[in-house]
N, C-alpha and C positions, 0 to 999 in steps of 0.2 A: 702688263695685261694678265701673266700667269695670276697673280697675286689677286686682280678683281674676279677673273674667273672662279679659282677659288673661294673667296667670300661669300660669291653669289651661290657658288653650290653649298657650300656650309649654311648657307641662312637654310636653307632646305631641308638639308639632314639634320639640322638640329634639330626639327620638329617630329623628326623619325623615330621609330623608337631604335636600338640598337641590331647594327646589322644589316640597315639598309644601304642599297648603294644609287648608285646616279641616277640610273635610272627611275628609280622613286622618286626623288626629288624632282624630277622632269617634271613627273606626273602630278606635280602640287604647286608647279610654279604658277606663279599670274601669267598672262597675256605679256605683259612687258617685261618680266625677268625672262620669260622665253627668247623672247627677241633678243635681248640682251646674251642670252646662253647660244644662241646660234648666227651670232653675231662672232662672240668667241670663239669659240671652240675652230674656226679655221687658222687664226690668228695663231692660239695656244699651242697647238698642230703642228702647225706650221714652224713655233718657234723651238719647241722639243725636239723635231728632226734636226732642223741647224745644228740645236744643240747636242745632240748625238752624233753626227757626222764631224762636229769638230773636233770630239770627244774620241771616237771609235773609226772617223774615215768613211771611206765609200764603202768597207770590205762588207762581204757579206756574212762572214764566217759565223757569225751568230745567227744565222737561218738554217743552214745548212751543218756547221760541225766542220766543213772544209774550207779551206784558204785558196784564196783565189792564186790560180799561177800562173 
C-alpha cells in the first residue's frame, strides 16, 4: 500500500516544478486520485506507526528527551 501511495503522489509532483510538497499535489489531483489519496493515507498511517513501535517500542523518549521509569 506504502508503495501505491507513493506512486500516486509522484504522479503529482512530477508535474510540479521543484520544491513542491504534498500538499501541492493535493491540490491538482483529479476527483478520483483524491479518493484514492484519502483512502490511503489512514492505511499508510496506520502502517508507519506499527512499524515504528516495532522498531522503537511504546517509549516515548523521542517526544520528550526522557525515558520512561
Amino acid at each position: 500500500m506504502r508503495d501505491d501511495f507513493v506512486a500516486l503522489v509522484m504522479k503529482y509532483l512530477d508535474r510540479l516544478p521543484k520544491g513542491s510538497v504534498v500538499a501541492d499535489a493535493i491540490g491538482i489531483m483529479t476527483d478520483e486520485d483524491y479518493g484514492e489519496y484519502e483512502r490511503l493515507v489512514p492505511i499508510v498511517t496506520a502502517q508507519d506507526t506499527l512499524e515504528y513501535r516495532a522498531t522503537h517500542g511504546n517509549s516515548t523518549e523521542h517526544l520528550t528527551g526522557h525515558t520512561e521509569d
